[in-house]
N, C-alpha and C positions, 0 to 999 in steps of 0.2 A: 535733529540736533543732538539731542542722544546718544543718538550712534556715532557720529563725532567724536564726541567726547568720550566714549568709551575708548573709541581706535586711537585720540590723541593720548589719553592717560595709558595704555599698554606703550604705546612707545614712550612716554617720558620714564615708564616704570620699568621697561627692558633695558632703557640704552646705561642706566648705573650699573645693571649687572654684565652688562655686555662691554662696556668699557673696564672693568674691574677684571674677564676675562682675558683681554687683552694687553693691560697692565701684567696680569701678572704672567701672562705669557712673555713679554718685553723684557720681563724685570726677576725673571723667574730665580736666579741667582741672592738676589736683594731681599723677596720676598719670602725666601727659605732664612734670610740670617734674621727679619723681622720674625716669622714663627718662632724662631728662636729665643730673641727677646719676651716673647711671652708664652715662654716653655712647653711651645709644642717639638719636641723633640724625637719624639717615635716614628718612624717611617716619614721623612717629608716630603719627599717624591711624590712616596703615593697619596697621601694628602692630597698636597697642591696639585697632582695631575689630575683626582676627584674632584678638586675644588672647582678648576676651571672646564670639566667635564660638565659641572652641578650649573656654573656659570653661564655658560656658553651654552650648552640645551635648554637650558630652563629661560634665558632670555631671548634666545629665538622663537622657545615655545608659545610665548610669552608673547612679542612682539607680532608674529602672523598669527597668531589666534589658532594654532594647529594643537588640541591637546592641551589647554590651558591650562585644566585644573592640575594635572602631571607636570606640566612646566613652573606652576609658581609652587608645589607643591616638595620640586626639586630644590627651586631656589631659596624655601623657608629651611630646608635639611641644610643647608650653609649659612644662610643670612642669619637665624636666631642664635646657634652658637657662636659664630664669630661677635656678634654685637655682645654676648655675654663676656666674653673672653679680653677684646681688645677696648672696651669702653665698660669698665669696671669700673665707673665711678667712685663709688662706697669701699674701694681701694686705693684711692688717688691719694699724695703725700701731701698736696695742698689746697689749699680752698678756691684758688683758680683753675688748675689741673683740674678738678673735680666739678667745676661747673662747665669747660670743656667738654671733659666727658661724659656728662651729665646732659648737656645738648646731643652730643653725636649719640649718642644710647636711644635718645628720646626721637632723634630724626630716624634712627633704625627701625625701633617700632612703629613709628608713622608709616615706612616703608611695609613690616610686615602686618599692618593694618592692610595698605591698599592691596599685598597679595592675597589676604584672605578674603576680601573684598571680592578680589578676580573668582577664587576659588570657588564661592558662593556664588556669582552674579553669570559667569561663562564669559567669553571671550568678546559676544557683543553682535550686529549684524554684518562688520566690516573684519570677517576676518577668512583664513584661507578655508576652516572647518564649515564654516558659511557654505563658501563656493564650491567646495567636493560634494557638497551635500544637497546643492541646485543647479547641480552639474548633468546632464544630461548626456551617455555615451551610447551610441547606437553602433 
């Protein structure tokens, strides 16, 4: 049961990053005037094309269990800054705003709990690192 549970928590824990990849590949216009809004304004191309690089590897890595601890290891390199950046609470103008983002901050870390979780625990017996490794080529 275990093992289950491992392979079901990497997918619920890849598919936010992996949807957030393809967001903002959709939306990639939208998501540069949003950087904006919270003053990342230095290179935003390459930003957001590292972004969804950091995304999109690190939750496939994630997801098949191929290189985990490199994979959640990429997506902590985006995920801790961004939740610092965009869910400043202890900047927020007012007492609702601030309990907002005071939730999303707090659900971020929850998230980078569960990847240092991965990073420490390995990927589990259900993943592709698994089967290369009780793979048999003659």
């Amino acid at each position: 049961m275990r093992d289950v549970t491992d392979l079901i928590g990497r997918i619920f824990l890849s598919a936010i990053f992996l949807f957030e990849a393809v967001d903002s590949i959709l939306y990639f216009g939208k998501t540069k005037e949003i950087m904006t809004e919270y003053g990342l304004t230095w290179n935003q191309d390459l930003l957001l094309c590292g972004a969804i690089f950091l995304l999109a590897m690190g939750g496939l890595m994630v997801l098949f269990g191929y290189r985990t601890t490199l994979g959640a290891t990429m997506l902590l390199l985006y995920w801790v800054p961004v939740a610092l950046i965009v869910h400043d609470f202890w900047n927020s103008d007012t007492k609702l705003a601030m309990r907002y983002d005071s939730i999303f901050f707090m659900k971020d870390f929850a998230i980078t709990g569960g990847l240092l979780m991965l990073i420490g625990k390995g990927s589990g017996r259900y993943s592709i690192r698994r089967l290369f490794a009780t793979t048999r080529v003659h």
